[in-house]
C-alpha positions in Angstrom: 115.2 92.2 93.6 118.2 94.3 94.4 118.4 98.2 94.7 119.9 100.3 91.8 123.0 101.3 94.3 124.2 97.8 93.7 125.3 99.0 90.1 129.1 99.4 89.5 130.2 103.2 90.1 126.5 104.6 89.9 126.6 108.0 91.0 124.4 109.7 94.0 123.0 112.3 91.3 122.0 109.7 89.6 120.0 107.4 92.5 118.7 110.5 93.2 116.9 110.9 90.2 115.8 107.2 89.6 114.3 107.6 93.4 112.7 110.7 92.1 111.0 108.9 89.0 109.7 105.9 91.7 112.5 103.2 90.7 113.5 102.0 93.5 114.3 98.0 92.8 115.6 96.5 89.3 113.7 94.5 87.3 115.2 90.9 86.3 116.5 92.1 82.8 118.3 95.2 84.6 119.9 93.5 87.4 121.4 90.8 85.0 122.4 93.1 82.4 123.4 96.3 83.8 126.6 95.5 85.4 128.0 93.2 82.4 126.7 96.2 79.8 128.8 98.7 82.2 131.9 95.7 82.0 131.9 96.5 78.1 130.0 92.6 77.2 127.8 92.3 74.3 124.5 91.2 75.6 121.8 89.1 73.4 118.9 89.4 76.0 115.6 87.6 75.4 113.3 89.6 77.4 109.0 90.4 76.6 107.5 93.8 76.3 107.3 95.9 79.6 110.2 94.0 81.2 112.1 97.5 82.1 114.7 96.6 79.3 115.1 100.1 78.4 116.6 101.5 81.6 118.7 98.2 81.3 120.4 100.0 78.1 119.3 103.2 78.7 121.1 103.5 82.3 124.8 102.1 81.1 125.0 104.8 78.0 124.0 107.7 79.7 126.7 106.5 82.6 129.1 106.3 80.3 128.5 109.2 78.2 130.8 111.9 77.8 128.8 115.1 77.5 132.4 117.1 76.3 132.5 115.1 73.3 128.8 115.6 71.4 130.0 113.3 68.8 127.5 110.3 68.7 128.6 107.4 71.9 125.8 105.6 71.8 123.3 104.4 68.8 119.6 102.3 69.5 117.6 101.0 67.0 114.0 100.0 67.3 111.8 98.9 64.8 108.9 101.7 65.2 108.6 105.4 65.9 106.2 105.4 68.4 108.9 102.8 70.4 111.7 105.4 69.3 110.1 108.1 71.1 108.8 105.9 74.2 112.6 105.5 74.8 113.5 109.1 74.3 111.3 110.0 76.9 112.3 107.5 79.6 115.9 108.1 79.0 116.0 112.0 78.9 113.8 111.7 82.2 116.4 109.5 83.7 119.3 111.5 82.3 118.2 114.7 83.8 121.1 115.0 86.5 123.4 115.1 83.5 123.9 118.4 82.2 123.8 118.9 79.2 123.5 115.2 77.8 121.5 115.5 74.2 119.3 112.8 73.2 117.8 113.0 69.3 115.5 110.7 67.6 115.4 110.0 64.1 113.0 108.6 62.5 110.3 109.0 59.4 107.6 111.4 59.1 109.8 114.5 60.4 111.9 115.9 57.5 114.8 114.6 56.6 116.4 118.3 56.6 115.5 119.4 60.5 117.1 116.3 61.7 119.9 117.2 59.6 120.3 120.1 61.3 120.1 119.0 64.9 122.8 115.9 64.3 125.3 119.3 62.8 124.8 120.7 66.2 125.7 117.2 67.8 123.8 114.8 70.2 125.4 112.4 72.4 122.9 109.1 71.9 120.4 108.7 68.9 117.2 106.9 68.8 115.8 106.0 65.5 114.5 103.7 62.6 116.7 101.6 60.4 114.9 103.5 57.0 115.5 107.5 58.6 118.8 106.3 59.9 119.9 104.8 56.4 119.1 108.0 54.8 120.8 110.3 57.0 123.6 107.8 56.5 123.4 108.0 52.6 123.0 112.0 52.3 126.6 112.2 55.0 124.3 113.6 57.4 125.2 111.2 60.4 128.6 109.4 60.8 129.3 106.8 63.0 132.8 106.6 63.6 132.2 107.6 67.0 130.2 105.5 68.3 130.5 102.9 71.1 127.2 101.1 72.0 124.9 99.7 69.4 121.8 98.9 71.1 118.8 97.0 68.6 115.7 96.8 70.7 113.0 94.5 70.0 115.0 92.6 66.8 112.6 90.4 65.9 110.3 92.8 65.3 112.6 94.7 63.2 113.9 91.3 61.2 109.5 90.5 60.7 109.5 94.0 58.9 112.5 92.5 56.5 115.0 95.2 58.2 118.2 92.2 58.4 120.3 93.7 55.7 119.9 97.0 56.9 120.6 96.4 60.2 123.8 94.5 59.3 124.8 97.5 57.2 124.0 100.5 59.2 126.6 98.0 61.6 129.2 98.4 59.0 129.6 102.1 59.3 130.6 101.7 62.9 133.9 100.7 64.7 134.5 97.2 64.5 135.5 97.5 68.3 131.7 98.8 69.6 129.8 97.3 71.9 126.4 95.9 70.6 123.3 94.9 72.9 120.7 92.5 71.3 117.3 92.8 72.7 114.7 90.6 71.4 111.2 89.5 73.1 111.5 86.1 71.1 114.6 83.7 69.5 114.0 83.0 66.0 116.5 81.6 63.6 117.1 84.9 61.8 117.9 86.8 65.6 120.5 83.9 65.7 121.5 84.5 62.6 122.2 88.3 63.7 123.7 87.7 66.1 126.2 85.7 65.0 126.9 88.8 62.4 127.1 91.1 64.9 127.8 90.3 68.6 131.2 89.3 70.1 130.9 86.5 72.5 127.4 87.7 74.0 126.6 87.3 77.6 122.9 84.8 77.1 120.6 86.4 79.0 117.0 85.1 79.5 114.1 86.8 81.8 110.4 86.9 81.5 110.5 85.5 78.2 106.6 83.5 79.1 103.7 86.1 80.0 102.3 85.1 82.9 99.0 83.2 82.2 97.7 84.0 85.9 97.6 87.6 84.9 96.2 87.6 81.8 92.6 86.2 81.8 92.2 85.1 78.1 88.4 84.3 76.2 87.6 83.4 73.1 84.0 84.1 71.9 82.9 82.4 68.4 80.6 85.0 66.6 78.9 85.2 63.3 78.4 88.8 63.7 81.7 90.8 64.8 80.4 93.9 65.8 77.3 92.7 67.8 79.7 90.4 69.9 82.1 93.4 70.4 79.3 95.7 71.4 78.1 92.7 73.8 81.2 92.7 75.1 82.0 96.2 75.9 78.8 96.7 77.7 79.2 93.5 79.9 82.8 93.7 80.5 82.4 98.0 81.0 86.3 98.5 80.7 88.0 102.1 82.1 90.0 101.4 78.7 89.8 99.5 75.5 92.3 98.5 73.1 90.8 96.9 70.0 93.4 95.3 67.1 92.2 94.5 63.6 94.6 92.8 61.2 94.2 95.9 58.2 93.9 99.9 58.3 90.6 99.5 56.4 88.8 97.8 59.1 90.6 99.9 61.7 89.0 103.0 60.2 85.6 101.1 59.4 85.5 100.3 63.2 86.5 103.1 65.2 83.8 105.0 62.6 80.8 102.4 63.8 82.0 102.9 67.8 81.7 106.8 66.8 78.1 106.6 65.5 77.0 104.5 68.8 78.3 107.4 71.1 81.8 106.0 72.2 85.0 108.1 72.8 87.2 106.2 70.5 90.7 107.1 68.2 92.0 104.8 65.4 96.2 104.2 65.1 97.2 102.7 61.7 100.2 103.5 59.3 98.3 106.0 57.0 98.4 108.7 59.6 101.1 111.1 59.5 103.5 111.1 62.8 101.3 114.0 64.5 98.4 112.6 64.2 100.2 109.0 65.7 101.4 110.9 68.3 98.1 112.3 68.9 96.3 109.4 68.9 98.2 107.6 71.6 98.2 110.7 73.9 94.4 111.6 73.8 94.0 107.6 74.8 96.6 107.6 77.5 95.4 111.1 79.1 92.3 109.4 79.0 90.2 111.7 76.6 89.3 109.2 74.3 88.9 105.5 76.2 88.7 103.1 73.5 92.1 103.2 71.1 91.3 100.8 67.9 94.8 99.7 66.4 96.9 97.6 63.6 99.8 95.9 64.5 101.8 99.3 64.4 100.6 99.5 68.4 101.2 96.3 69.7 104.9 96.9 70.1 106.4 100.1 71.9 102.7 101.5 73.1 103.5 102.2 76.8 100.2 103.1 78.0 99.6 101.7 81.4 96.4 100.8 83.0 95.2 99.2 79.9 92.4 97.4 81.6 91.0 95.5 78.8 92.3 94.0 75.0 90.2 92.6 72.2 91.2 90.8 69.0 88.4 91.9 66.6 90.4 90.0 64.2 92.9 86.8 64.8 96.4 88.0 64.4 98.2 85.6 61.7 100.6 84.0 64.2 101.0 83.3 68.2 104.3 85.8 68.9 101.6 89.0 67.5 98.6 87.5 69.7 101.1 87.7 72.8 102.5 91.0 72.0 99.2 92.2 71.4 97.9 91.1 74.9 100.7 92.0 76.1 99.2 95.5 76.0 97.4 94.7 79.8 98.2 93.2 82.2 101.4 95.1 82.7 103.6 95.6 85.6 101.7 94.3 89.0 98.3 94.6 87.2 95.5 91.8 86.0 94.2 92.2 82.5 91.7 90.6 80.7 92.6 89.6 76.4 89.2 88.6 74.7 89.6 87.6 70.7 86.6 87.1 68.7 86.8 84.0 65.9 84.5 83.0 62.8 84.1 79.6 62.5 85.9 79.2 59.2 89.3 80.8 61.7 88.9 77.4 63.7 92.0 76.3 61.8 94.2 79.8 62.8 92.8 80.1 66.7 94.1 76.3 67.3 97.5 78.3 69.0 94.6 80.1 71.0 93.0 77.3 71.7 95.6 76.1 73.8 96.1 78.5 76.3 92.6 80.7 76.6 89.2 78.9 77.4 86.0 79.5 75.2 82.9 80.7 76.1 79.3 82.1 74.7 78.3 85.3 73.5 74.9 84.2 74.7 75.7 84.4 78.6 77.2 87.8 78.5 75.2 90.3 80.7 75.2 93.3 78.6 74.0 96.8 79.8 73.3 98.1 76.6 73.0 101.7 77.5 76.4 101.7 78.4 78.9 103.9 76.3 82.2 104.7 77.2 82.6 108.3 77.2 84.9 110.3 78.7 84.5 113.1 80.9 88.1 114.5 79.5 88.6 116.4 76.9 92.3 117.3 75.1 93.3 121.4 74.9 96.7 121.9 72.8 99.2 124.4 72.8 101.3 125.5 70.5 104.2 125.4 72.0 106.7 122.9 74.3 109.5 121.9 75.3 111.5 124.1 72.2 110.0 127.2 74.2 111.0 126.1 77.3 107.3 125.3 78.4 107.1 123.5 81.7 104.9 120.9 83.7 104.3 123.3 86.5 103.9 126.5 84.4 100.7 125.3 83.1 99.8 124.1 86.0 100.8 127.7 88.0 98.7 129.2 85.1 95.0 127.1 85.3 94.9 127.2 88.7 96.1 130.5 89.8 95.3 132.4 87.0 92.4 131.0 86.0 91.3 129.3 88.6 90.8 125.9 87.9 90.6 123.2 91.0 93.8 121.2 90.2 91.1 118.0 90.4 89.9 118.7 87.1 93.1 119.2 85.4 94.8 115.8 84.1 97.2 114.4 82.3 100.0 116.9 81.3 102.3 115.8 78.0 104.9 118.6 76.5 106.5 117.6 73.2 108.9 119.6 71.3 106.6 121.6 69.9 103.6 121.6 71.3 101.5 120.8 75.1 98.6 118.4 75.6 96.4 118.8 78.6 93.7 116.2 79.9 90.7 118.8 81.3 87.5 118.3 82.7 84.5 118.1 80.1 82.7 121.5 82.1 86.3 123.6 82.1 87.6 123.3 79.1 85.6 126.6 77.5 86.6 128.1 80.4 90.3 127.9 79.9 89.8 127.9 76.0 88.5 131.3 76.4 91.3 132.5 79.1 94.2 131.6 77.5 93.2 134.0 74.5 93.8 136.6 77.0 96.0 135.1 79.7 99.8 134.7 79.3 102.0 131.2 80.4 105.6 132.6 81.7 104.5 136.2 79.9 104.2 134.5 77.0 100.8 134.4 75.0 100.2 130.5 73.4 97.3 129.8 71.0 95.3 127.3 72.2 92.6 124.6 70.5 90.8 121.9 71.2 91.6 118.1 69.5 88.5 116.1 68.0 
């Protein structure tokens, strides 16, 4: 693969930075489609999940963004907040050598009148969902006569959630002369169909469109009795992490309630929790605190959580493109995962598409410990405050260890929001530092501090 200094006019600042986030080579999907992106093209890219699509949009507008101007350049649409967010945080990261660049996502959940406020104070590219971005649209808090890059990410998803018209008329209220970057993980009729609406002579561009079968192992395990089989399985298969997907929000919060009561760490993600909890929920999973994550559909696009050793269908997704996004979850990057689904035998007829590609085998010749649980030795301590209050990484880190005299090997994950800081700590220090910070300042500042469920 070639090296990012092979892009057009990429500056040194900028190298610097990707070589200080660990890219060093381009992905397939980046080294086609950064250079014709920078050359003004319209792109309609077919590329999966995980695929490093969104530097290959993400690098071009903050290249080309003029931080003078904090009028609106560049505009991505994606069909999911948690995916709105994933891409705010890999582009700001990335767009750290260029000062003062402003990022702002928009999206539901967060009130309509906050966001408001940020676009009057201006932001150079927005992130959001078709809905939040309509309404800012429709109460003339956002125009678009600025911008220049139209970037939809992961279209089909968006045009399954019945988003087409939307899409095609948040379009309108740009300049006829934009750019616009199609990204899609599969080609249906209707992506066609949008892109025929939208895009001006698109560059085709096709890359690890098939998920590899050799690193994916995929079972199927025909079971009378759901929950038995699952336990089975979790205590033969003993996974670092789990990732469970149930078709409804019912059985989501029926299961992760059952793996409660047999002494699992386990969180549930569906649609009925507000956008704190979301966020919480994918954080406590990916710091580790909570090991099994038991999810709708909502999670099986735009979850970047790696090391995902292990994914299980407790129920058959309705068709084959969810079942590969869903598994989709592990094996990603240069790792092997492991997809197990579990089938009735009246869903014969709606596993054939399975069939095909994973091999069956018996509940009966599992070796199961059944003692084991998987419990974390992590827990989650929050703090209110972030980002917004100029919290830091290495503040929090100067703070538990020097001040309070944690060993750094039983401090883990770090994640700052806005708002608020999430830190991954040992099961036998968290009182400690509980206690501490009611007395202990972070940059002479005293932060209240509690402990997630």
């Amino acid at each position: 693969m070639a090296a990012f200094n092979t892009i057009t006019n990429i500056p040194q600042a900028l190298l610097d930075t990707l070589q200080t986030l660990d890219f060093t080579t381009m992905t397939a999907i980046q080294e086609k489609a950064i250079n014709p992106i920078l050359e003004n093209k319209d792109i309609l890219a077919q590329s999966k999940t995980g695929s490093g699509k969104t530097l290959a949009f993400g690098l071009p507008c903050i290249m080309r963004t003029d931080t003078n101007n904090y009028r609106p350049q560049s505009i991505i649409i994606t069909p999911t907040r948690e995916l709105a967010d994933q891409i705010a945080t890999q582009l700001r990261k990335v767009a750290s050598y260029k000062a003062n660049l402003k990022i702002l996502t928009l999206y539901g959940g967060v009130p309509l009148r906050a966001q408001a406020d940020s676009l009057a104070k201006g932001a150079h590219i927005l992130i959001g969902t078709p809905g939040r971005i309509q309404d800012h649209l429709a109460k003339e808090t956002l125009t678009l006569e600025s911008i220049k890059t139209l970037i939809l990410d992961e279209a089909d998803r968006m045009l399954d959630m019945g988003f087409y018209d939307e899409i095609v008329k948040i379009a309108s209220n740009m300049p006829r002369a934009k750019q616009t970057l199609l990204f899609s993980a599969t080609f249906p009729e209707k992506i066609e169909k949008l892109s025929i609406a939208l895009l001006k002579q698109p560059l085709t561009i096709k890359v690890d469109t098939i998920q590899e079968t050799t690193k994916i192992d995929e079972i199927l395990y025909e079971t009378t009795d759901k929950f038995k089989t699952l336990s089975a399985l979790i205590g033969s298969y003993k996974p670092e992490s789990l990732l469970i997907f149930c078709n409804t929000k019912a059985e989501v919060i029926s299961l992760t309630d059952r793996l409660y009561k047999q002494g699992h760490s386990v969180i549930d993600l569906h649609g009925d929790l507000d956008q704190r909890e979301r966020n919480e929920s994918v954080i406590v999973f990916s710091n580790g605190s909570k090991r099994i994550m038991v999810a709708t559909d909502v999670a099986s696009r735009g979850l970047d959580i790696k090391d995902i050793s292990l994914v299980i269908n407790h129920d058959l997704p309705f068709d084959a493109e969810v079942y590969t996004h869903r598994i989709g979850r592990t094996g990603r990057a240069d790792a092997v995962g492991i997809a197990l689904s579990l089938f009735s035998p009246k869903d014969s007829d709606k596993c054939a598409y399975i069939l095909q590609k994973a091999k069956k085998a018996e509940p009966k010749e599992l070796r199961v410990d059944a003692k084991f649980k998987m419990v974390s030795d992590y827990d989650t301590l929050c703090l209110n405050g972030g980002k917004k209050t100029k919290l830091r990484k290495g503040d929090i880190l100067g703070t538990l260890c020097k001040e309070i005299g944690i060993d750094n090997h039983y401090i883990g994950k770090i994640d700052i929001t806005d708002t608020k800081s999430y830190i991954a700590l040992h099961h036998t220090v968290i009182d400690k530092v509980f206690k501490a910070l009611k007395k202990v300042k972070i940059k002479k500042k005293k932060y209240i501090a509690w402990i997630l469920d």
